[in-house]
PyMOL commands that place a pseudoatom at each C-alpha (Angstrom):
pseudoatom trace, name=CA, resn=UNK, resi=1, chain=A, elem=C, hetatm=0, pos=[-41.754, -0.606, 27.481]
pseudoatom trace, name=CA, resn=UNK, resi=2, chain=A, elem=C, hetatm=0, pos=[-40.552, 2.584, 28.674]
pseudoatom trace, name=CA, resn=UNK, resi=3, chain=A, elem=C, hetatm=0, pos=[-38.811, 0.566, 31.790]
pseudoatom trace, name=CA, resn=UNK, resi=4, chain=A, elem=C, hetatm=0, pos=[-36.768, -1.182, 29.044]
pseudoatom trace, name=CA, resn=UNK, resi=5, chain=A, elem=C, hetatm=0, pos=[-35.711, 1.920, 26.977]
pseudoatom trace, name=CA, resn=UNK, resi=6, chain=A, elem=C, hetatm=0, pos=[-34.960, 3.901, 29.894]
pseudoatom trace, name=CA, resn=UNK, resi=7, chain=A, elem=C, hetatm=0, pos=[-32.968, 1.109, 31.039]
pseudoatom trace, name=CA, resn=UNK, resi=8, chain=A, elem=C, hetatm=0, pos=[-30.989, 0.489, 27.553]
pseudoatom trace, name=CA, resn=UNK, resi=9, chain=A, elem=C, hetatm=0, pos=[-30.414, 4.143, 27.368]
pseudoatom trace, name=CA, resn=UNK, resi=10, chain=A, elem=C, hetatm=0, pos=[-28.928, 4.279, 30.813]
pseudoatom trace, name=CA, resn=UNK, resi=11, chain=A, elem=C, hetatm=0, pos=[-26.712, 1.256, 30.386]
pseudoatom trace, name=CA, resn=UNK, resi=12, chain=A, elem=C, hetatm=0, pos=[-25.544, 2.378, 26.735]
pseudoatom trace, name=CA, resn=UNK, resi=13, chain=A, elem=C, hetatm=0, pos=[-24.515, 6.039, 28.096]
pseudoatom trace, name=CA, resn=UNK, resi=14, chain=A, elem=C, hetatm=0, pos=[-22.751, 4.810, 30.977]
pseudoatom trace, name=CA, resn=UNK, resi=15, chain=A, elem=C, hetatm=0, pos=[-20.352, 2.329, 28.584]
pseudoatom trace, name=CA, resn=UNK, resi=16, chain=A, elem=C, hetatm=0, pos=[-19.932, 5.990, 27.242]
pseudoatom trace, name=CA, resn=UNK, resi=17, chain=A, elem=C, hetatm=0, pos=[-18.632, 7.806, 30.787]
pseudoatom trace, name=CA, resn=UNK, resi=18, chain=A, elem=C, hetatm=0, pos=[-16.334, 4.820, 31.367]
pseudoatom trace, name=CA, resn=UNK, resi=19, chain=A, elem=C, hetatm=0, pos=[-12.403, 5.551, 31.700]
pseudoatom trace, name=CA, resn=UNK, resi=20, chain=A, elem=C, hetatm=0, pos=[-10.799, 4.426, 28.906]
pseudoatom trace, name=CA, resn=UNK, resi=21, chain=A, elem=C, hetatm=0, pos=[-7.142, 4.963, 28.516]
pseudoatom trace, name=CA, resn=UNK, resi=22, chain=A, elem=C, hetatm=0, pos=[-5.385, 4.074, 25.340]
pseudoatom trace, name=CA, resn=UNK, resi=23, chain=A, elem=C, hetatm=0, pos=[-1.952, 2.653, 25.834]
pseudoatom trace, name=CA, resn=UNK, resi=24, chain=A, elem=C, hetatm=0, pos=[0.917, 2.477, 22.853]
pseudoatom trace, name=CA, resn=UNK, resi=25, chain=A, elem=C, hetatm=0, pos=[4.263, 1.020, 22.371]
pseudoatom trace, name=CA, resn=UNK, resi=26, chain=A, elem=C, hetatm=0, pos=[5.371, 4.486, 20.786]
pseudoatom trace, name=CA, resn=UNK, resi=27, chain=A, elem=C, hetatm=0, pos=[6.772, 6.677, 22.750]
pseudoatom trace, name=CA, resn=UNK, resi=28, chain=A, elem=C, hetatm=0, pos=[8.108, 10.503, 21.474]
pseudoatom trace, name=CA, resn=UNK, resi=29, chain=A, elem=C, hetatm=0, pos=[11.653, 9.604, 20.685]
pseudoatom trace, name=CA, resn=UNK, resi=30, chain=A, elem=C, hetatm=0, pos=[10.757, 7.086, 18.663]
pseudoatom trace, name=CA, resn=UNK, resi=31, chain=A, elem=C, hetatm=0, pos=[8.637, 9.266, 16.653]
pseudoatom trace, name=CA, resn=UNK, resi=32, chain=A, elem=C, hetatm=0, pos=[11.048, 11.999, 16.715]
pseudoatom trace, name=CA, resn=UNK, resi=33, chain=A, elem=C, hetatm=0, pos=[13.564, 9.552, 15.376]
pseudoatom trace, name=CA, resn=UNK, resi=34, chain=A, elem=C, hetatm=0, pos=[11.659, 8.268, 12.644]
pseudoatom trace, name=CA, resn=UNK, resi=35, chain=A, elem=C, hetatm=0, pos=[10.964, 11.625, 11.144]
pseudoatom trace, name=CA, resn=UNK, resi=36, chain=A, elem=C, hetatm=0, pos=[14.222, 13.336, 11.609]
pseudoatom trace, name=CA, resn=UNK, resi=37, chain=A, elem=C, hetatm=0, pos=[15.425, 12.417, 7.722]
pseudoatom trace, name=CA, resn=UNK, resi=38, chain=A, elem=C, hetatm=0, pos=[12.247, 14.699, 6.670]
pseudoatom trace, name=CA, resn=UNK, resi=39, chain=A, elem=C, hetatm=0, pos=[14.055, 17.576, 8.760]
pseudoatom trace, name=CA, resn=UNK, resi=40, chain=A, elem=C, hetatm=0, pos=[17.313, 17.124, 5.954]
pseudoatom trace, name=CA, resn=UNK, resi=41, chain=A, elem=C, hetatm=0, pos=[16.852, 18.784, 2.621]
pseudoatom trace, name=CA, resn=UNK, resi=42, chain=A, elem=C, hetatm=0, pos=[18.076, 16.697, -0.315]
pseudoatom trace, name=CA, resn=UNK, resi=43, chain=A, elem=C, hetatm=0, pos=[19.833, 17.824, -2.608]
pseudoatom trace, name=CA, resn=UNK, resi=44, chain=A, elem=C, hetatm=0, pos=[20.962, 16.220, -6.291]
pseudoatom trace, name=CA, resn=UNK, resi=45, chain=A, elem=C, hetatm=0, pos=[22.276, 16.126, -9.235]
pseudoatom trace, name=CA, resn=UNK, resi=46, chain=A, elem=C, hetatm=0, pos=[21.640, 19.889, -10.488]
pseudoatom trace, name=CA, resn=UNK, resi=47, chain=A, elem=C, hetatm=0, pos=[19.696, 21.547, -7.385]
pseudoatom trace, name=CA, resn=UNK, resi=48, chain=A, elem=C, hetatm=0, pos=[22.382, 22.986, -5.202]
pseudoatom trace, name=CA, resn=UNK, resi=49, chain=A, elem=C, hetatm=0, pos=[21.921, 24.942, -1.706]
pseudoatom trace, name=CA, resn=UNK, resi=50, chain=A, elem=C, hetatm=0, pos=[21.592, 28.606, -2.358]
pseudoatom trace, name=CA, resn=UNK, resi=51, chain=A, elem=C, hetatm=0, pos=[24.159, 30.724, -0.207]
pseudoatom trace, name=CA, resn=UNK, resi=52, chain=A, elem=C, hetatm=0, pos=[26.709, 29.768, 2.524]
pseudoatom trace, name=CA, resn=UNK, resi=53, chain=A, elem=C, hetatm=0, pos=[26.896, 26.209, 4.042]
pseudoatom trace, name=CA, resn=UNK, resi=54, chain=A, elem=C, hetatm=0, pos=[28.998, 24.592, 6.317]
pseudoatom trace, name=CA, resn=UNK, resi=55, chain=A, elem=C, hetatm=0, pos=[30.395, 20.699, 5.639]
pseudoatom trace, name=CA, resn=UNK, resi=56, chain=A, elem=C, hetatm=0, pos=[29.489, 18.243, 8.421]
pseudoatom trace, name=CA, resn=UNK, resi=57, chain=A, elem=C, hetatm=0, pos=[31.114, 15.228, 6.725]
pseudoatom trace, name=CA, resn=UNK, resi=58, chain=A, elem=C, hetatm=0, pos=[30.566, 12.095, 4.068]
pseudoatom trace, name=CA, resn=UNK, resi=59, chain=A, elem=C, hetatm=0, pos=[27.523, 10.145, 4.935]
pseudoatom trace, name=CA, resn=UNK, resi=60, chain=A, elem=C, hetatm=0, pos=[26.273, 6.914, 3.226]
pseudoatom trace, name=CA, resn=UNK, resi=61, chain=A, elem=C, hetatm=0, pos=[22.907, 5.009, 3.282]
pseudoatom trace, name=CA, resn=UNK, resi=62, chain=A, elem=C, hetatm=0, pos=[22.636, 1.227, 2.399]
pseudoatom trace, name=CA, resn=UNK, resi=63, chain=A, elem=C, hetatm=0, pos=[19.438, -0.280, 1.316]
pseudoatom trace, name=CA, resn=UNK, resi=64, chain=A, elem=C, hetatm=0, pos=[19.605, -4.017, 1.629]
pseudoatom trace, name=CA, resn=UNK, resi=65, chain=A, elem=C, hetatm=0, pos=[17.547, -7.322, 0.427]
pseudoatom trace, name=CA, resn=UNK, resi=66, chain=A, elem=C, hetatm=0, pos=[18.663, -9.809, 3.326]
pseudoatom trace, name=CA, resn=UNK, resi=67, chain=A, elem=C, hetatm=0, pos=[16.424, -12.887, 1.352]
pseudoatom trace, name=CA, resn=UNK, resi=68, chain=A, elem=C, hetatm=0, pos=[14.307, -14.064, -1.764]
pseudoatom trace, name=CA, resn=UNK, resi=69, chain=A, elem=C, hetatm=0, pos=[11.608, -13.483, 0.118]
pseudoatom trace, name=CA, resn=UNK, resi=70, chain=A, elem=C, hetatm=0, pos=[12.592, -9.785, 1.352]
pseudoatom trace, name=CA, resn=UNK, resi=71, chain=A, elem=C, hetatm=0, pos=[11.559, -6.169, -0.038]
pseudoatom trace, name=CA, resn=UNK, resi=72, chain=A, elem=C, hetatm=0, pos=[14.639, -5.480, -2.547]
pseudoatom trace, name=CA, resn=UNK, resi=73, chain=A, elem=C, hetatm=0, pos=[16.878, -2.557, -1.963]
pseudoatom trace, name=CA, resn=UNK, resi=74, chain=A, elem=C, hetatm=0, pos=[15.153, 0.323, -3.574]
pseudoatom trace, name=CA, resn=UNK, resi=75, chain=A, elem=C, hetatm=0, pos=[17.831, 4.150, -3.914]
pseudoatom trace, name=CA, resn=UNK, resi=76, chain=A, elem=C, hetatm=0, pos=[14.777, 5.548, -2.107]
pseudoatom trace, name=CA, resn=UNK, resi=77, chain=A, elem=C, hetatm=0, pos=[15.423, 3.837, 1.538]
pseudoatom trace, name=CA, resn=UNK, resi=78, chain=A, elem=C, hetatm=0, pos=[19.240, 4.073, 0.477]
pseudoatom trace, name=CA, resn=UNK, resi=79, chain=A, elem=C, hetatm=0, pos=[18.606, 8.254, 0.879]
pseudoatom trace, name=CA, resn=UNK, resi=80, chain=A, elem=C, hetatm=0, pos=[16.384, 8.138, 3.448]
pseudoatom trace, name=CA, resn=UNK, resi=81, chain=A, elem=C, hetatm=0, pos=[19.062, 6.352, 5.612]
pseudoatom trace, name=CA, resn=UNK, resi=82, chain=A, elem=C, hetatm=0, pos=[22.011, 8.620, 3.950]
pseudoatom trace, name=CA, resn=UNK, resi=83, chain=A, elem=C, hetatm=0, pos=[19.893, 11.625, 5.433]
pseudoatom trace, name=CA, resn=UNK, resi=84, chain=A, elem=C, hetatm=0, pos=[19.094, 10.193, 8.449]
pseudoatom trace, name=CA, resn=UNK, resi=85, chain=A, elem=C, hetatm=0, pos=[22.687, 9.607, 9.041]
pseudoatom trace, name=CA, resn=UNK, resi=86, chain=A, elem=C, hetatm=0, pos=[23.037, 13.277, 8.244]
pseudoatom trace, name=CA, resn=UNK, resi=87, chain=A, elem=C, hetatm=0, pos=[20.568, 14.565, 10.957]
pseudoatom trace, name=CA, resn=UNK, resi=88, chain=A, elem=C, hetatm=0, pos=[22.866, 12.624, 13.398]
pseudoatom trace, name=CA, resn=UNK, resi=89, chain=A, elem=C, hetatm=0, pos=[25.610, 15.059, 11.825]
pseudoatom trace, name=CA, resn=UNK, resi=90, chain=A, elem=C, hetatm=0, pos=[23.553, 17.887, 13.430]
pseudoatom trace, name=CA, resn=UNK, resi=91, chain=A, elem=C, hetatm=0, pos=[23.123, 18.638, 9.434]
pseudoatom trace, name=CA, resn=UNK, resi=92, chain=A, elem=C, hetatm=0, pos=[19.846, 20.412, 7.983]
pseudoatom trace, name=CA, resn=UNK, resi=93, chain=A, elem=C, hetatm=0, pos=[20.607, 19.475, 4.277]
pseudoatom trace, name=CA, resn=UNK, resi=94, chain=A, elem=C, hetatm=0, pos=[22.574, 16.445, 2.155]
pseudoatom trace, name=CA, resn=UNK, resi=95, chain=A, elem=C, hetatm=0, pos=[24.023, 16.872, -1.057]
pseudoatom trace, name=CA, resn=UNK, resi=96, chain=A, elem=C, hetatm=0, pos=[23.884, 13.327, -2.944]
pseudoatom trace, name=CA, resn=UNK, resi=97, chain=A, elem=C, hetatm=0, pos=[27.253, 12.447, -4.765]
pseudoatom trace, name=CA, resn=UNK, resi=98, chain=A, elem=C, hetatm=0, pos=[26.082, 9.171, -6.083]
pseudoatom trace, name=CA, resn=UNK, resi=99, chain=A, elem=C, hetatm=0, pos=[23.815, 6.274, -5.500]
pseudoatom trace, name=CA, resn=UNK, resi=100, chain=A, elem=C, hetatm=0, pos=[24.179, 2.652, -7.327]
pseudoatom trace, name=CA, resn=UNK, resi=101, chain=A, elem=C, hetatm=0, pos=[22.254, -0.334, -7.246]
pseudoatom trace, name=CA, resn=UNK, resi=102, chain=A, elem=C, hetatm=0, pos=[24.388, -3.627, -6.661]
pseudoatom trace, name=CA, resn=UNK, resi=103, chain=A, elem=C, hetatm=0, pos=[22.205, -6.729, -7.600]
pseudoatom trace, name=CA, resn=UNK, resi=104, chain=A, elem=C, hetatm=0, pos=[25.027, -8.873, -7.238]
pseudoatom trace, name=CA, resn=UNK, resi=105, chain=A, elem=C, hetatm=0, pos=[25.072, -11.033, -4.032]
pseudoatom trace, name=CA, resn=UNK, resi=106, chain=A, elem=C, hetatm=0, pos=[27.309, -10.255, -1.751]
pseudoatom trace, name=CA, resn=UNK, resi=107, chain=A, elem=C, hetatm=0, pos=[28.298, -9.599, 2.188]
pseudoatom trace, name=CA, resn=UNK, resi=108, chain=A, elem=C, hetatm=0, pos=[24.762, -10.762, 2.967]
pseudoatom trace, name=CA, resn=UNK, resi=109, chain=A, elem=C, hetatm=0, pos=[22.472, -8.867, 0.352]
pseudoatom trace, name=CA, resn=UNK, resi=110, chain=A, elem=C, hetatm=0, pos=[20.823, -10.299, -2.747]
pseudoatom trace, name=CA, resn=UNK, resi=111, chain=A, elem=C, hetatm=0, pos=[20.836, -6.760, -3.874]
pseudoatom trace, name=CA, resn=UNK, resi=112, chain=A, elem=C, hetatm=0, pos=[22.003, -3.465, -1.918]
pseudoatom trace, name=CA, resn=UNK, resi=113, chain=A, elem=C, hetatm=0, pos=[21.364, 0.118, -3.160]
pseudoatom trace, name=CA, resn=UNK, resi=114, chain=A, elem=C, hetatm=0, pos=[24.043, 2.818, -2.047]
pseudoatom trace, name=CA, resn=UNK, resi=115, chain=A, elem=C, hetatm=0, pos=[24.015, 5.945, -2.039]
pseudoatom trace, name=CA, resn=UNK, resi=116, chain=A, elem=C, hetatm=0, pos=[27.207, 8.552, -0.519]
pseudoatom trace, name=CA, resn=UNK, resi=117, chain=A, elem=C, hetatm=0, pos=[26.716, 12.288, -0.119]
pseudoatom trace, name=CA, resn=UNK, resi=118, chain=A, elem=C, hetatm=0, pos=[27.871, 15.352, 2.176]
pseudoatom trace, name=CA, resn=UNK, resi=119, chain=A, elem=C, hetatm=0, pos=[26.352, 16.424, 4.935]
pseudoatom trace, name=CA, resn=UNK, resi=120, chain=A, elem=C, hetatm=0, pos=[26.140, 20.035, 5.168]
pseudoatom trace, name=CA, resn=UNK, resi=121, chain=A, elem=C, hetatm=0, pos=[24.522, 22.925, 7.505]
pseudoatom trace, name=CA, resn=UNK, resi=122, chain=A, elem=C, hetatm=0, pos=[23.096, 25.819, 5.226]
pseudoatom trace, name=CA, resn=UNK, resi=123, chain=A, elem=C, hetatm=0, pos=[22.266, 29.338, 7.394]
pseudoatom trace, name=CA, resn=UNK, resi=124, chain=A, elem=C, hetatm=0, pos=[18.730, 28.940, 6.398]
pseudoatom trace, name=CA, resn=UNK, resi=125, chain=A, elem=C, hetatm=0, pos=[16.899, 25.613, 5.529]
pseudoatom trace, name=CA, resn=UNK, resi=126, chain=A, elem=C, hetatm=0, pos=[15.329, 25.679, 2.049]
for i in range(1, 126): cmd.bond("trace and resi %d" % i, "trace and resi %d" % (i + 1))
show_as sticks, trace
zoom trace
């Protein structure tokens, strides 16, 4: 009996020392990309940067239901996309102008949500 638990015990640690490696379809810029909008304050309708800032340019973000079957466009992923496009503006912060939803068909949505804003670089983020 002890043959056969000294045996199990040896066979289950060893599984243990093995060399696993994990491999992933992610790599860093990916990751870096996906999380860049979080890096953009937003900014809207009353809340305005405090001090200096510097204007990077207009930026939009489209949120778009491609089917029936499909997510529907939603002002949040509209933003998002508006401040990702701002990161790509080398911009820390976006000031939202306006956002509508559209649930009219048309150019290939069922419904679209848009928003427009300016990308700006404030001295400090907030």
């Amino acid at each position: 009996m002890k043959m056969i638990l000294s045996s199990a015990l040896v066979l289950l640690l060893s599984a243990c020392a093995s060399d696993y490696s994990f491999n992933s379809n992610l790599n860093g810029e990916a990751i870096d990309d996906y999380f860049k909008a979080s890096d953009v304050t937003l900014y809207e309708g009353d809340t305005l940067p405090k001090g200096h800032y510097e204007l990077k340019g207009l930026v939009q973000g489209e949120s778009c239901q491609a089917d029936v079957n499909a997510v529907p466009a939603s002002l949040a992923d509209a933003r998002t996309e508006a401040r990702r496009t701002a990161a790509d503006k080398g911009a820390n912060g976006i000031i939202i102008k306006q956002c509508v939803m559209l649930d009219e068909a048309a150019q290939g949505c069922i419904s679209r949500a848009l928003c427009v804003g300016q990308a700006i670089k404030t001295a400090t983020p907030e």
